[in-house]
PDB file as gemmi writes it, atoms N, CA and C in Angstrom:
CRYST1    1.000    1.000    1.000  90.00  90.00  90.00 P 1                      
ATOM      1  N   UNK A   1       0.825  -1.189   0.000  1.00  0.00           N  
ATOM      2  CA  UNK A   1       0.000   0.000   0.000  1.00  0.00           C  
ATOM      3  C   UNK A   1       0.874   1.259   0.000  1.00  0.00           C  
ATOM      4  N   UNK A   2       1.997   1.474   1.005  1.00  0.00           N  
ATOM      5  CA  UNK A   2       2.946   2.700   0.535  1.00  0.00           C  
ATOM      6  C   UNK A   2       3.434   2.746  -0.814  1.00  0.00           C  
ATOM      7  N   UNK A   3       3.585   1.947  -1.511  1.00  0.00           N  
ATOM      8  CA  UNK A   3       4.356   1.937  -2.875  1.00  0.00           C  
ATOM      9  C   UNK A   3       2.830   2.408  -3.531  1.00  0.00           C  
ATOM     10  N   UNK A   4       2.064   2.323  -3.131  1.00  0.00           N  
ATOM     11  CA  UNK A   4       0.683   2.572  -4.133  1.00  0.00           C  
ATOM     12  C   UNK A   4       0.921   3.889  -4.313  1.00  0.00           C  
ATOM     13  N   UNK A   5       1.073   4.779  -2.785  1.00  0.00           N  
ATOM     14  CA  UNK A   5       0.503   6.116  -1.682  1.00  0.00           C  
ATOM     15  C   UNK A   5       2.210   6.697  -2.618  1.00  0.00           C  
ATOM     16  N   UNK A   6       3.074   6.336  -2.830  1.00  0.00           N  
ATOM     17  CA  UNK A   6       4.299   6.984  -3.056  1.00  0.00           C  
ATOM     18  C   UNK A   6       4.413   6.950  -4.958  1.00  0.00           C  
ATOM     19  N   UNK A   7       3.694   6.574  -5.384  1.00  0.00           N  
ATOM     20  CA  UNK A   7       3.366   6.124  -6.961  1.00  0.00           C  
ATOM     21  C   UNK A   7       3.376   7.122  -7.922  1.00  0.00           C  
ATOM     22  N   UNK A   8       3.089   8.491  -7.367  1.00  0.00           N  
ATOM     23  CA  UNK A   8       3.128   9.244  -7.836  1.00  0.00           C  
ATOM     24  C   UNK A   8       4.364  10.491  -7.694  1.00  0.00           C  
ATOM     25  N   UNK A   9       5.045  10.052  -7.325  1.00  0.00           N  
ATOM     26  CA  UNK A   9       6.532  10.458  -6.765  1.00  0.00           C  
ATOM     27  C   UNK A   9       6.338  12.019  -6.227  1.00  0.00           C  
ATOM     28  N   UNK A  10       5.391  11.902  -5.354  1.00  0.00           N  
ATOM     29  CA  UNK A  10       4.998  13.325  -4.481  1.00  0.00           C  
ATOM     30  C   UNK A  10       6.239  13.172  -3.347  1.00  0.00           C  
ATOM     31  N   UNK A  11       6.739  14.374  -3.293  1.00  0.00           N  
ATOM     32  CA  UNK A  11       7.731  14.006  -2.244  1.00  0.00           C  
ATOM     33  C   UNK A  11       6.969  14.833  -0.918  1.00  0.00           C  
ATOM     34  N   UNK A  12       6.249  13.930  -0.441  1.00  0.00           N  
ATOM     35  CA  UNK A  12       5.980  13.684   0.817  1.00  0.00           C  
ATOM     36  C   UNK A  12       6.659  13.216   1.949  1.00  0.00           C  
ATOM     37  N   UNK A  13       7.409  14.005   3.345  1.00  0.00           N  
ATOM     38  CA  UNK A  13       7.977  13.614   3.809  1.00  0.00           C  
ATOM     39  C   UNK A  13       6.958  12.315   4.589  1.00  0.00           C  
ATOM     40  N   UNK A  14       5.917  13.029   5.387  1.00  0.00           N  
ATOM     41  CA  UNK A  14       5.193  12.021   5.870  1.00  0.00           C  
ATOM     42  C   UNK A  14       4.909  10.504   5.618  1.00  0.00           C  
ATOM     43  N   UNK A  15       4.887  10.758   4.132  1.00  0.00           N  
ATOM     44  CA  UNK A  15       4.568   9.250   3.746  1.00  0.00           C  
ATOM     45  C   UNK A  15       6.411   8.392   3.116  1.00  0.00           C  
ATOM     46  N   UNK A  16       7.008   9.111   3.191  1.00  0.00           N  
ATOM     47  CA  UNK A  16       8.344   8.470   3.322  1.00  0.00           C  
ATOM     48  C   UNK A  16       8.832   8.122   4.391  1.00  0.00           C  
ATOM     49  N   UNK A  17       8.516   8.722   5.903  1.00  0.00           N  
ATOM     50  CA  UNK A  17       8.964   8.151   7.244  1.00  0.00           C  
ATOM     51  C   UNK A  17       8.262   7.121   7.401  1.00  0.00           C  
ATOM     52  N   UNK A  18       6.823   7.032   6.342  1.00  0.00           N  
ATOM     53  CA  UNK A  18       5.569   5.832   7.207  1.00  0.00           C  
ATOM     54  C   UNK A  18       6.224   4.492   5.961  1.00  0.00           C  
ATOM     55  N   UNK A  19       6.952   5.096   5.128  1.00  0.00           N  
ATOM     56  CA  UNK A  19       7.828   3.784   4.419  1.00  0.00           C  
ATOM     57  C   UNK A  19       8.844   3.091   4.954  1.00  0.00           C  
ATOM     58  N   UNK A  20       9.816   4.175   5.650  1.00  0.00           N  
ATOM     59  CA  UNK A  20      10.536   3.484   6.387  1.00  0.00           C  
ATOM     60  C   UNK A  20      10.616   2.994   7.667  1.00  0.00           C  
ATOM     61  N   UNK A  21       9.428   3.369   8.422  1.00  0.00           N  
ATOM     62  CA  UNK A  21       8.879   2.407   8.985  1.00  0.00           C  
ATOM     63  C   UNK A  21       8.612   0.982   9.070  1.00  0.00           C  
ATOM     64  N   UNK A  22       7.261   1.195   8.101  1.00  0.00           N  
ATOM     65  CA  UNK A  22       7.377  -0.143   7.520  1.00  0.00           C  
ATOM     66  C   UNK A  22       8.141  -1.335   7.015  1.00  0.00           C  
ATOM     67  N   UNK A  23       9.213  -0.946   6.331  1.00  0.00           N  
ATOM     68  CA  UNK A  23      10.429  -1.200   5.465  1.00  0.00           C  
ATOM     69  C   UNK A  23      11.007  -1.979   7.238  1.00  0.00           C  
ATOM     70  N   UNK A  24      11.311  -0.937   8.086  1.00  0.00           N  
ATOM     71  CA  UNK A  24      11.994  -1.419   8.867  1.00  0.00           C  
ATOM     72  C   UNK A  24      11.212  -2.525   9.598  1.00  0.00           C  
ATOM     73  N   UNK A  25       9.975  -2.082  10.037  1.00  0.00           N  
ATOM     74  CA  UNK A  25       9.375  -3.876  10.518  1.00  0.00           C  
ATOM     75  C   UNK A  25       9.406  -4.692   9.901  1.00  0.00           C  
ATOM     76  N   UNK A  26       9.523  -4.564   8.333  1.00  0.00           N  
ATOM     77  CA  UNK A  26       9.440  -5.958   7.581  1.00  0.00           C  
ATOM     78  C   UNK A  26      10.973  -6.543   7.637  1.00  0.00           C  
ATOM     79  N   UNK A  27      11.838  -6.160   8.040  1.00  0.00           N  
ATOM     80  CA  UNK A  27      12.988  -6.710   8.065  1.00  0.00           C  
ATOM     81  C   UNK A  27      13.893  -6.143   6.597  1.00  0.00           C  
ATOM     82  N   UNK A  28      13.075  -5.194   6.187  1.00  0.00           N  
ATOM     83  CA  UNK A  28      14.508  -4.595   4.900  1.00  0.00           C  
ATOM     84  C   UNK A  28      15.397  -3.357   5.317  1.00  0.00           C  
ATOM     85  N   UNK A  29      16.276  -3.390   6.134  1.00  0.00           N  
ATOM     86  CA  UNK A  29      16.843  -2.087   6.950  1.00  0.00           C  
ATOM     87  C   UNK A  29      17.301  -1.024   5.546  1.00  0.00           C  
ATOM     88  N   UNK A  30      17.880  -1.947   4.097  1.00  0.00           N  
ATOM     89  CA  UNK A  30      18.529  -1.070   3.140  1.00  0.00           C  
ATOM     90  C   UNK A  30      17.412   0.297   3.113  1.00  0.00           C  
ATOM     91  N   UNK A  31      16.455  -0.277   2.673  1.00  0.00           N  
ATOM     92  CA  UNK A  31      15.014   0.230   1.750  1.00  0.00           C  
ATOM     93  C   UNK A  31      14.788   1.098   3.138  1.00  0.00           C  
ATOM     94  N   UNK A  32      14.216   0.915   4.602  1.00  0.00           N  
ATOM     95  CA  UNK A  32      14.056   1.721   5.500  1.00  0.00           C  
ATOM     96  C   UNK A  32      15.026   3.029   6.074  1.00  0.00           C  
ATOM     97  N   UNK A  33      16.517   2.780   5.681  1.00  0.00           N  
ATOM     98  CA  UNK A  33      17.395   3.660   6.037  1.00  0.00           C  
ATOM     99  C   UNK A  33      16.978   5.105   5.105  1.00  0.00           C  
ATOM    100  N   UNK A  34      17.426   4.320   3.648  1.00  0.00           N  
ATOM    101  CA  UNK A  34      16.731   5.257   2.406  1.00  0.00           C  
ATOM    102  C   UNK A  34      15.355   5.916   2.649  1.00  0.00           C  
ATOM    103  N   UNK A  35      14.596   5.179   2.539  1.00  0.00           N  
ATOM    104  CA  UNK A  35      13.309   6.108   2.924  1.00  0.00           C  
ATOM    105  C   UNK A  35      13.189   7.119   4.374  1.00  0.00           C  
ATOM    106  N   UNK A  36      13.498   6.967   5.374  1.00  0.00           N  
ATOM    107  CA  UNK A  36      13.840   7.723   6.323  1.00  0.00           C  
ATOM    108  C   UNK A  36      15.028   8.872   5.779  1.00  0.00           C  
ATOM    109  N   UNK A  37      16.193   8.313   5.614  1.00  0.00           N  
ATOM    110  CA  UNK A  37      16.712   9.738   4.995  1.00  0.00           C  
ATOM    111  C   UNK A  37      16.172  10.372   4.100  1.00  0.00           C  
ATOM    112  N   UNK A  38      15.714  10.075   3.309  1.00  0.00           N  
ATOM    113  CA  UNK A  38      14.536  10.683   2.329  1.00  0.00           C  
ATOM    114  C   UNK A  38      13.422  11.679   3.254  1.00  0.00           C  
ATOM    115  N   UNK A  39      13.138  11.109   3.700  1.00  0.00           N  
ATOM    116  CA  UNK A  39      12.409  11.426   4.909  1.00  0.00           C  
ATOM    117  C   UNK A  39      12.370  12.944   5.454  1.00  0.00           C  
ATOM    118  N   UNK A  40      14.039  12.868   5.540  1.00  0.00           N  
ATOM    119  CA  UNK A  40      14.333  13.749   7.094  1.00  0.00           C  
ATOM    120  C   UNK A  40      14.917  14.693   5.845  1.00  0.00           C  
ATOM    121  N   UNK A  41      15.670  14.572   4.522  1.00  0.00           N  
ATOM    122  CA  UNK A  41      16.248  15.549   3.728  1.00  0.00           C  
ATOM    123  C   UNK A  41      15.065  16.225   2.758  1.00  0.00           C  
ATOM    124  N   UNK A  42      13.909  15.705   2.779  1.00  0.00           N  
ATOM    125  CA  UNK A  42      13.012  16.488   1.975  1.00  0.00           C  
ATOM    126  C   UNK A  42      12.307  17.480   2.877  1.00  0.00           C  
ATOM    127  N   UNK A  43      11.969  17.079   4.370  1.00  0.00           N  
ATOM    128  CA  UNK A  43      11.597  18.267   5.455  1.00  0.00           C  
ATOM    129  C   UNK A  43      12.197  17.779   6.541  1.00  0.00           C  
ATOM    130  N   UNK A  44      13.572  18.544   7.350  1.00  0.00           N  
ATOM    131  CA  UNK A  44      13.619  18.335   8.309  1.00  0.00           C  
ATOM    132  C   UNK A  44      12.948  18.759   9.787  1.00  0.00           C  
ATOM    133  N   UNK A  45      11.453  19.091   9.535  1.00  0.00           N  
ATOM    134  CA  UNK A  45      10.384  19.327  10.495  1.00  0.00           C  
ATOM    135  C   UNK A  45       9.450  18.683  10.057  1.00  0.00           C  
ATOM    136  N   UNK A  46       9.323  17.918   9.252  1.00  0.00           N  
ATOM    137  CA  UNK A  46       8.131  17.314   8.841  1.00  0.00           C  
ATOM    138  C   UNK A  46       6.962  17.150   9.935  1.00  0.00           C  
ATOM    139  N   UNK A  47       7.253  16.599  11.337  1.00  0.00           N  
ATOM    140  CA  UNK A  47       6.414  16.424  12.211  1.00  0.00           C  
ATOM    141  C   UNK A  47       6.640  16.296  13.677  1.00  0.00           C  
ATOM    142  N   UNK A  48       6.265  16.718  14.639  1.00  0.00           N  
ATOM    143  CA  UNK A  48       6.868  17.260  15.410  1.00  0.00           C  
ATOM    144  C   UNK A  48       7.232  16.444  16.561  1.00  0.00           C  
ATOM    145  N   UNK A  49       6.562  14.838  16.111  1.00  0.00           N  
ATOM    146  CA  UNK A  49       6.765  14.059  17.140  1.00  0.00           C  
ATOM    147  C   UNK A  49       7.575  12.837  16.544  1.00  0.00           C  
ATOM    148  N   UNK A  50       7.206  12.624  15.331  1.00  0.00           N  
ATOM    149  CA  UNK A  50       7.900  11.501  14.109  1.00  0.00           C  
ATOM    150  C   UNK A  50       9.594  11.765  13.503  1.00  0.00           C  
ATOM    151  N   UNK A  51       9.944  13.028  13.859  1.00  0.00           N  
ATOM    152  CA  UNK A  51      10.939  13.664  13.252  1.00  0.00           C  
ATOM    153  C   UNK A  51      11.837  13.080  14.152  1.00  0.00           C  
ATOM    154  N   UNK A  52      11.955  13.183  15.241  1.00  0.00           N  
ATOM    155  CA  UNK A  52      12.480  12.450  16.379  1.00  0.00           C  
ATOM    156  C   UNK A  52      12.870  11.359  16.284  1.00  0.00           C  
ATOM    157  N   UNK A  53      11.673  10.639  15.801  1.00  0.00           N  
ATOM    158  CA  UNK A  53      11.442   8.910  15.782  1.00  0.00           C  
ATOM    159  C   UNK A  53      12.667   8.438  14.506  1.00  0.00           C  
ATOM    160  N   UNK A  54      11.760   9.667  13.657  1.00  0.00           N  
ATOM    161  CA  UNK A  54      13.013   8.763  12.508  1.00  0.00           C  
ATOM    162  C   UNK A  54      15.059   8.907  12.578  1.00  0.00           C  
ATOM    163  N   UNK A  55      14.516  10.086  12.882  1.00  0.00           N  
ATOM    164  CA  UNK A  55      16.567  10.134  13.260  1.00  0.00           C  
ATOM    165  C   UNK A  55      17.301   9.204  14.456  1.00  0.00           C  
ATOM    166  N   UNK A  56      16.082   8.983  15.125  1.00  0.00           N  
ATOM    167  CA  UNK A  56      16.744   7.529  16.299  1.00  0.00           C  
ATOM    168  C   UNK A  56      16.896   6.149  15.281  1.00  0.00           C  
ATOM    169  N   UNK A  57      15.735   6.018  14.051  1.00  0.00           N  
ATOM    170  CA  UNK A  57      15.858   4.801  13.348  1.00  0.00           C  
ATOM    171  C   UNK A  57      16.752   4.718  12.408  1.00  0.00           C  
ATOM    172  N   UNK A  58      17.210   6.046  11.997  1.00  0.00           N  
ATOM    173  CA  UNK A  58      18.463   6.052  11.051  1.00  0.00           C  
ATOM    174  C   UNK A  58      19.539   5.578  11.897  1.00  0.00           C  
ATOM    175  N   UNK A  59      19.787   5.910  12.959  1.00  0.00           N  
ATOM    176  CA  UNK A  59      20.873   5.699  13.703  1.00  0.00           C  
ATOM    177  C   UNK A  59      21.046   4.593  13.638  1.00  0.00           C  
ATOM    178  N   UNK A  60      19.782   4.119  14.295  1.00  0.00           N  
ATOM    179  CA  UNK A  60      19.710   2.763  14.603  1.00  0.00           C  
ATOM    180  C   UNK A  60      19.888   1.563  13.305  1.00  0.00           C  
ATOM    181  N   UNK A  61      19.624   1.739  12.184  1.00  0.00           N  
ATOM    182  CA  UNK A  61      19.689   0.932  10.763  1.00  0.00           C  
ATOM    183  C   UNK A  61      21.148   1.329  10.122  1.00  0.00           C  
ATOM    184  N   UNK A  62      21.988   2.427  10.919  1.00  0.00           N  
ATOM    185  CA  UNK A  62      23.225   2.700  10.182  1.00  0.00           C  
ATOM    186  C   UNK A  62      22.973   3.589   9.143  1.00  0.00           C  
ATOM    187  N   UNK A  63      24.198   4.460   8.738  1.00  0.00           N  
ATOM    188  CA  UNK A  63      24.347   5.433   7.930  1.00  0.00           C  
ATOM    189  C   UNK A  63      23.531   5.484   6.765  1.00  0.00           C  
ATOM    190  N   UNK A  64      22.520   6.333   6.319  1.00  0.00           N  
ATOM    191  CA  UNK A  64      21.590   6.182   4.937  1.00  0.00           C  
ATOM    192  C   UNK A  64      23.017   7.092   3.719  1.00  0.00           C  
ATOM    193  N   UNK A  65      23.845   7.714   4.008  1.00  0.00           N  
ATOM    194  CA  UNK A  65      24.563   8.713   3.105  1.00  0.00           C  
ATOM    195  C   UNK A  65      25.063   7.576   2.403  1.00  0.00           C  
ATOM    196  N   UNK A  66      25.495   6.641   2.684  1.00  0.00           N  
ATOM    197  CA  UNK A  66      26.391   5.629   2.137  1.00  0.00           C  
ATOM    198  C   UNK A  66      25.402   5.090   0.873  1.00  0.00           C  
ATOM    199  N   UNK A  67      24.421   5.034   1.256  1.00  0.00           N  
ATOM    200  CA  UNK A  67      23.143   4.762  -0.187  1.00  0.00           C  
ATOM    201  C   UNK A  67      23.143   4.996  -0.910  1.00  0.00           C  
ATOM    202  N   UNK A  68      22.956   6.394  -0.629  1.00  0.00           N  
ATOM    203  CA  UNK A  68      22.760   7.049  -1.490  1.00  0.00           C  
ATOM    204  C   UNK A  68      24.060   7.652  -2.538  1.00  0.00           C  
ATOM    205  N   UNK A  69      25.166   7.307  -2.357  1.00  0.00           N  
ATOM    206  CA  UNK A  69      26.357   7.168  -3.046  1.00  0.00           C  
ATOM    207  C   UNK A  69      26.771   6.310  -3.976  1.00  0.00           C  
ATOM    208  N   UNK A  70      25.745   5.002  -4.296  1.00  0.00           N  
ATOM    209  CA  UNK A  70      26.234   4.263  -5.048  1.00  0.00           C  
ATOM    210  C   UNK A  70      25.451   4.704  -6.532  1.00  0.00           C  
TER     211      UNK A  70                                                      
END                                                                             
């Protein structure tokens, strides 16, 4: 359903933190790091309680810059 909600390549931070979310419960940390940095570099206020959340999960999944380099 996020890949549906993201289909239209709106860069929505909201719905890129609720990807890497997801991403991260399903067990794909690559795909969750990316979408969270995505996340946090398209608004770094996106939300005032989630913004938080996601820079603890980047931490936590390891460096997203490295990704985005290849």
């Amino acid at each position: 359903m996020i890949e549906q909600a993201l289909a239209q390549n709106t860069p929505e931070a909201l719905f890129l933190f609720h990807k890497g979310m997801i991403y991260a419960k399903a067990g794909d940390p690559q795909t969750a790091r990316l979408a969270l940095y995505q996340a946090l570099s398209t608004n770094p206020h996106f939300h005032p309680l989630y913004v938080q959340t996601a820079e603890q999960m980047v931490k936590e999944l390891g460096d997203a810059k490295k990704l985005t380099q290849r």
